[in-house]
N, C-alpha and C positions, 0 to 999 in steps of 0.2 A: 217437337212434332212427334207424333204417336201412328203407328201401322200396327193394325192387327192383327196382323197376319205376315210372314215374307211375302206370302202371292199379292197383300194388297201392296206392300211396298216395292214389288218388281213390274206389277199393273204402272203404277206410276211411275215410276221410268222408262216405260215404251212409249205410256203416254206424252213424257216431255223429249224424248230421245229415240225413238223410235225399237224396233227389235235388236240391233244391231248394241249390242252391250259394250262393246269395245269402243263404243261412241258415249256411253253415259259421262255426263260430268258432277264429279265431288267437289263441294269445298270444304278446305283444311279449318276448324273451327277456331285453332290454335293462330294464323299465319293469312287464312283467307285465300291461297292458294286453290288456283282451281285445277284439276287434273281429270282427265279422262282414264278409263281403263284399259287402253292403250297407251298412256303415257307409263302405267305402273310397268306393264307387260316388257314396254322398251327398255326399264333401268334395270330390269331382272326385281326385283318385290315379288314376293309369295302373292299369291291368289287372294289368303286370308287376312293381307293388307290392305288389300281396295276399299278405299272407303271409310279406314278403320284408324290407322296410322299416316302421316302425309305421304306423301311422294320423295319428298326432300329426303326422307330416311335412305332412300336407295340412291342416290346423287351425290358427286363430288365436291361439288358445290351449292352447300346448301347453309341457313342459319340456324342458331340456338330458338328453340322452342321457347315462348313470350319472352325476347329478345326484338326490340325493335327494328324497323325495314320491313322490306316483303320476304316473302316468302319464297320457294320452301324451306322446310322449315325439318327440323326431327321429331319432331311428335310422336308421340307413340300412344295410342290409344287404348290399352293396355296399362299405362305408366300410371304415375303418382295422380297426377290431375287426370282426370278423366270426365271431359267436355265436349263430348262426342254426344250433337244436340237430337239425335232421332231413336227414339227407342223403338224396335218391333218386337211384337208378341212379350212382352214383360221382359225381355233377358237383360242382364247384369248390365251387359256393354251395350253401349250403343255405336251408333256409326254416323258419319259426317253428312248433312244435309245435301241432296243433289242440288247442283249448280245451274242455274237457267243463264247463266252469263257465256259469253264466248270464252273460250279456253286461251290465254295469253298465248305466242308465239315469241 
């Protein structure tokens, strides 16, 4: 998936999630983990994680990256593989598809 713009890619996430961004949900591309940006908030993860890197990275318990099980997972979006399926406005990296699924508990 392709956004051209951040404003068209932040459009569509109000539009699935409403204003409240601490509600958006990511899935980990690597793991399928779903996480919101409140769940980053809560493990202490930098800001320029969200979306980018999984969640699992900032957790005690978490798995190896395409290691089988679920997730999370350590990923790094950044890293060697980089499968981060949403590019906006052309840049290098991309970031994790939003998640239209309920967020596991």
């Amino acid at each position: 998936m392709h956004f051209q713009s951040e404003q068209e890619w932040h459009a569509e996430g109000v539009r699935l999630f409403g204003e409240d961004i601490m509600q958006w949900r990511f899935k980990c591309p690597c793991c399928g983990h779903v996480a919101t940006v409140q769940d980053y908030k809560d493990v202490g993860a930098p800001v320029d994680a969200v979306a980018f890197s999984c969640v699992g990275r900032w957790m005690d318990t978490r798995k190896d990256a395409f290691a089988e099980g679920d997730g999370p997972c350590n990923y790094a979006g950044g890293g060697l593989f980089r499968i981060n399926p949403v590019s906006i406005d052309g840049r290098e990296l991309g970031v994790f598809e939003f998640a239209a699924e309920e967020v596991a508990a």
